[in-house]
C-alpha positions in Angstrom: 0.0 0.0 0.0 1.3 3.7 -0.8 -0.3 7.3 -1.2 0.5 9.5 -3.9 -0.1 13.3 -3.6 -1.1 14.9 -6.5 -0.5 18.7 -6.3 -1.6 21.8 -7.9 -0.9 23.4 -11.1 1.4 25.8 -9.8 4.9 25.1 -8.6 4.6 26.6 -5.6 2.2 23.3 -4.8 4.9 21.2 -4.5 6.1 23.1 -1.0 1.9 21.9 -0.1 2.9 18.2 -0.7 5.9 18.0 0.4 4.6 19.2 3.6 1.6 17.4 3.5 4.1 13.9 2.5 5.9 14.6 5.5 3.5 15.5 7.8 1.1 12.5 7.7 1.5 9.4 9.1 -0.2 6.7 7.4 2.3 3.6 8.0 2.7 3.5 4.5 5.2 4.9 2.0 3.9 8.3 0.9 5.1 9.6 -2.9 4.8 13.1 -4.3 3.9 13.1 -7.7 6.2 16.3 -9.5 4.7 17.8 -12.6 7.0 17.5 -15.5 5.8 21.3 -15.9 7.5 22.3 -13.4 10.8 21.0 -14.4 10.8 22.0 -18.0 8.5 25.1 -17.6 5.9 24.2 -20.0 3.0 26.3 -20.0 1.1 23.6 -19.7 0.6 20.1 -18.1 0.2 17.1 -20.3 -2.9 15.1 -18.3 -2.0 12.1 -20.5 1.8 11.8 -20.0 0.7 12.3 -16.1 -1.2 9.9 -15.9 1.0 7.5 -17.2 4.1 8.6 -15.2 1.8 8.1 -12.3 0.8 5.1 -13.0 4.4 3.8 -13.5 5.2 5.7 -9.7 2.4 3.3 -8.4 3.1 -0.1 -9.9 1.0 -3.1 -9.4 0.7 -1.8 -5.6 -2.9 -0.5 -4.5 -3.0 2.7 -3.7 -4.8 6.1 -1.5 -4.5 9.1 -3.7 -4.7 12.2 -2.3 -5.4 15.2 -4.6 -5.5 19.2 -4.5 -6.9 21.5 -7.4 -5.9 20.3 -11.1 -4.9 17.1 -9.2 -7.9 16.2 -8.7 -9.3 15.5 -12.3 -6.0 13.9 -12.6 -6.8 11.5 -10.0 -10.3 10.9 -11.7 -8.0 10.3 -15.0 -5.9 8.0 -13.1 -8.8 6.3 -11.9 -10.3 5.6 -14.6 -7.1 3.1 -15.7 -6.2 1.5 -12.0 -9.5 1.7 -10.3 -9.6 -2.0 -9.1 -6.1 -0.4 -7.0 -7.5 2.6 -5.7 -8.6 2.0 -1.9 -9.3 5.7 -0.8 -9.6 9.4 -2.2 -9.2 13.1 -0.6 -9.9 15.7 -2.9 -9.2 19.1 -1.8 -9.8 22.5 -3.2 -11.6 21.2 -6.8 -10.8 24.2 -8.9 -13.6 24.7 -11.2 -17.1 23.4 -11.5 -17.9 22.9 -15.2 -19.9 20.4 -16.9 -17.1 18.9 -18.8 -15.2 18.1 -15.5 -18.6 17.1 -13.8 -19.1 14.7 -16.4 -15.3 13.2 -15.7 -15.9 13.0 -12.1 -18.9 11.2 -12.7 -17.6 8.7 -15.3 -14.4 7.8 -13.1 -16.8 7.4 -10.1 -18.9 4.8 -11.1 -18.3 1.9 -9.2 -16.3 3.4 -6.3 -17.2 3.1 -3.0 -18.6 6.3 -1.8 -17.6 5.9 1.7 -14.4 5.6 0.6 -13.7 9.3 -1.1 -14.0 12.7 0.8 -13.8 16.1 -0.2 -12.1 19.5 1.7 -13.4 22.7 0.3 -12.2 25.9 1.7 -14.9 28.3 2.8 -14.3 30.8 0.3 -11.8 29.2 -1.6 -10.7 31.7 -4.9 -11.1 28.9 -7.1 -14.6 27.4 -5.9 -16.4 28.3 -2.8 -17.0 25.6 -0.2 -20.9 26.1 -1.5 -20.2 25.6 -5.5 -18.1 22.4 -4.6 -20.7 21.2 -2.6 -23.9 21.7 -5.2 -20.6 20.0 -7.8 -19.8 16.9 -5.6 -23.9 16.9 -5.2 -24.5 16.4 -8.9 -21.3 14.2 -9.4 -22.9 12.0 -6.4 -24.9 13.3 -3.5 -23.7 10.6 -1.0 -20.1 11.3 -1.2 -18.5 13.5 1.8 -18.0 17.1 1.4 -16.2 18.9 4.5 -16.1 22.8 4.8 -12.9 24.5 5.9 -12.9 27.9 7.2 -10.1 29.4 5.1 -10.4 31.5 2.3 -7.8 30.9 0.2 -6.9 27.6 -1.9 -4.4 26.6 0.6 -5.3 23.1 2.1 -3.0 22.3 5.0 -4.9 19.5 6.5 -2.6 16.7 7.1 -4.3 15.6 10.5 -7.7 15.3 8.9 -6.3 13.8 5.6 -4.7 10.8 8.4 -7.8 10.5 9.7 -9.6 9.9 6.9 
């Protein structure tokens, strides 16, 4: 069993999970998945060639993947190839609300275990507001967990609630 952390777009994510790596304590080996965007500085990220390199960082091995802003339609990428490996999901801070990533969300989702994928949303969150990832998760599927966080910034330092999840 492992965890892979799948940032942010932004570079400055990576200081997020490393933090986040090293802070929680899950008895398991816990990977940081680095953007090749942020080595090469592309303008943008490549969700295919991601998901592959992921995929390769995981191996055969199952897997809790824990995912903040962009990372989290990765992770429903991802999930859509290794689902039967996938044991748990945090999702925190999902960036936008359209209908094209609803419909993502929804397609990876079939099948998995609600109890066993939560959501963080930031109260006012820049990105999406605690209340427009809720009525998104909703739609996506109304039985999976949405928690509100008071901050209001897209900033998810949560490592004790991620454990305990």
């Amino acid at each position: 069993m492992k965890t892979i952390i799948l940032p942010g777009y932004s570079p400055s994510n990576r200081d997020w999970a490393e933090v986040v790596a090293k802070n929680v304590k899950l008895g398991h080996k816990v990977l940081v998945h680095y953007w090749k965007h942020w080595e090469t500085g592309a303008s943008n990220l490549s969700v295919k060639y991601e998901v592959s390199e992921i995929i390769k960082e995981i191996g055969k091995e199952d897997v809790n993947i824990l995912a903040k802003s962009v990372g989290t339609m990765v992770a429903m990428q991802t999930l859509l190839k290794i689902k039967k490996q996938v044991k748990k999901i945090i999702l925190c801070g999902i960036p936008t609300v359209s209908e094209e990533r609803k419909r993502l969300f929804q397609k990876a989702l079939v099948g998995f275990p609600e109890d066993k994928i939560i959501c963080f949303q930031n109260r006012k969150d820049p990105w999406a507001t605690y209340s427009g990832g809720k009525e998104f998760m909703r739609q996506v599927n109304p039985k999976i967990a949405v928690i509100e966080k008071p901050r209001g910034d897209h900033h998810y330092p949560y490592p004790e609630d991620f454990q305990k999840f």
